[in-house]
C-alpha positions in Angstrom: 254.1 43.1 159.5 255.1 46.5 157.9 257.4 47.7 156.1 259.1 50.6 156.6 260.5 52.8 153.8 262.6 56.1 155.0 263.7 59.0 152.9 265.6 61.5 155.0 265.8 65.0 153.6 267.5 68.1 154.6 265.6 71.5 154.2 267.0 74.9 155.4 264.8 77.7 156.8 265.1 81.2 157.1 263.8 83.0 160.0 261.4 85.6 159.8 264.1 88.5 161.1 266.6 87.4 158.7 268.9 85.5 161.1 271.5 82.7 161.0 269.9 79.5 158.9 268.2 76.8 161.0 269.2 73.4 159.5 266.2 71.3 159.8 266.2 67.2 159.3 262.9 65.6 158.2 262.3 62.0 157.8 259.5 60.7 155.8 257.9 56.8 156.3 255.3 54.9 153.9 254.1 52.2 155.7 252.8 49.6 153.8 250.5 47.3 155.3 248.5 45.7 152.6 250.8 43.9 151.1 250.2 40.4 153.1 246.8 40.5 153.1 245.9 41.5 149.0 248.5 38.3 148.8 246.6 36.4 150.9 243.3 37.3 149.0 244.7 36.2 145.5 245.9 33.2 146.7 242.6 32.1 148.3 240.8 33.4 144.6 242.6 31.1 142.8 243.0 28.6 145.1 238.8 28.2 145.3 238.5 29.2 141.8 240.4 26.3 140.5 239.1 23.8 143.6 235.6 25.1 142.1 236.5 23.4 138.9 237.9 20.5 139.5 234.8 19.9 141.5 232.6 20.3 138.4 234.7 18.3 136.3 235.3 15.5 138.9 232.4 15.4 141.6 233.7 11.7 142.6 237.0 12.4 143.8 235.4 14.8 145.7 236.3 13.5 149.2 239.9 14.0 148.0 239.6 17.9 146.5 237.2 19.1 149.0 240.0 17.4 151.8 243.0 18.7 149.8 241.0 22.3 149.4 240.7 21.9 153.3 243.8 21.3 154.3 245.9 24.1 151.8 243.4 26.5 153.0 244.6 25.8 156.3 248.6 25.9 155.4 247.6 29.2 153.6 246.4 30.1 157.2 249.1 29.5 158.8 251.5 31.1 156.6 249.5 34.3 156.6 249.8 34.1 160.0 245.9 34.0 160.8 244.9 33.4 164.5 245.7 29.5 165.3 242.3 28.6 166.0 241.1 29.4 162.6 244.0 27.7 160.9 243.4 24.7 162.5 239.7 24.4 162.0 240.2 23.6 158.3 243.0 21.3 158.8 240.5 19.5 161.6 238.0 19.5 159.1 240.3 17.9 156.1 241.5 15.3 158.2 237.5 14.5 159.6 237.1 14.2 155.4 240.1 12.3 154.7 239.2 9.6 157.4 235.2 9.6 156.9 234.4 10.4 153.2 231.0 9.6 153.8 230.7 12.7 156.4 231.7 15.2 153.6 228.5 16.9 153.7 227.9 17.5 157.5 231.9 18.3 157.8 232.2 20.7 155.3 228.7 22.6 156.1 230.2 22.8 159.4 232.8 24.3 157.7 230.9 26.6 155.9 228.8 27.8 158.6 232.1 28.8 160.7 233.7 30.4 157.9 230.1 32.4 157.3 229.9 33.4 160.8 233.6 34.6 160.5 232.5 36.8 157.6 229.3 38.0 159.4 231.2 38.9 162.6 234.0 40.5 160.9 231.7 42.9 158.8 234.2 42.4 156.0 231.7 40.4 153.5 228.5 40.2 155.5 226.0 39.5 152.6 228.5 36.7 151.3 228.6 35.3 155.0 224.2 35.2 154.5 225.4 33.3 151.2 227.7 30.8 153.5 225.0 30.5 155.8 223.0 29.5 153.4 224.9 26.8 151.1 225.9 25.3 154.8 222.1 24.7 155.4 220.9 23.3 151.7 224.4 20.8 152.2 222.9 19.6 155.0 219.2 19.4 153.8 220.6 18.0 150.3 223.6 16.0 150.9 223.0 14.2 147.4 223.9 17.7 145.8 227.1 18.4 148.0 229.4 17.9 145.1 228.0 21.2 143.1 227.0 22.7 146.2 230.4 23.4 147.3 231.6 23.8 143.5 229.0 26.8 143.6 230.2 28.1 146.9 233.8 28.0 145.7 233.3 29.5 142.6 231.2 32.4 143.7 233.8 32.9 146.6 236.9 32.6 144.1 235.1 35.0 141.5 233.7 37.7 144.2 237.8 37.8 146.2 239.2 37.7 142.4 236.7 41.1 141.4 236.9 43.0 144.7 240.9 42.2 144.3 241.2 44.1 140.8 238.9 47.0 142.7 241.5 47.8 145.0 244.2 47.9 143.0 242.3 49.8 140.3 242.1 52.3 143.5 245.4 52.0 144.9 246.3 53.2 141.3 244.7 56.2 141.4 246.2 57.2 144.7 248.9 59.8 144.5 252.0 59.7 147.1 
């Protein structure tokens, strides 16, 4: 949703001919709709930046992270208010972890290759949804490797939302009202 900011402001005008004063009421309105959505974008940086590490550190809890990742991804969706149907694929997918740890590779490339056709369809990060495409497919071929597989997917997703994050509001800065 916007937000709507209003200024009213009261301007005089003379006429041309040099009659009576028109009074003249002008409202201006800055609507701000980026606000949700740069949120949302931090939130998901960190949140697969720091899910990145903890899959380094600890590859075998990693039915547990990658499930919890999963399922807060999907709560994130939901309060961001993001079309039900993607909300609930992660949550489908963290429960599918939580109750069959030993699917984690063909559940979470399933995963991946939904969220990279998301990114290919939306034209938003198409070379990163090639990337998705591709870490979906070597889980799959390697599942021995899953554990850094999806740390390297998290942490080049975290780091890539976390850089073009500081590039828009490096730009938003030099925008003048």
């Amino acid at each position: 949703m916007a937000r709507l900011r209003g200024v009213p402001r009261v301007d005089r005008v003379k006429r041309s001919d040099g009659a009576q004063n028109k009074i003249i009421m002008q409202s201006t309105f800055r609507v701000n709709i980026q606000y949700r959505s740069r949120e949302r974008q931090i939130l998901n940086a960190l949140l697969a930046v720091v899910t990145g590490i903890l899959t380094l550190i600890y590859p075998s809890f990693l039915y547990l992270i990658a499930g919890a990742y999963l399922l807060a991804l999907g709560l994130l969706f939901i309060y961001f208010k993001i079309p039900p149907i993607i909300a609930a694929f992660p949550i489908i997918a963290a429960i599918l972890i939580f109750i069959l740890p030993e699917l984690i590779p063909y559940t979470f490339a399933g995963f991946l290759a939904f969220f990279g056709l998301i990114l290919l369809l939306a034209f938003q990060f198409s070379i990163f949804g090639f990337l998705t495409l591709i870490i979906a497919v070597l889980i799959v071929m390697n599942p021995d490797w899953v554990a850094y597989l999806i740390a390297a997917f998290l942490l080049l997703f975290g780091v890539s939302n976390l850089i073009r994050y500081y590039q828009q509001r490096n730009s938003h800065q030099n925008i003048v009202y």
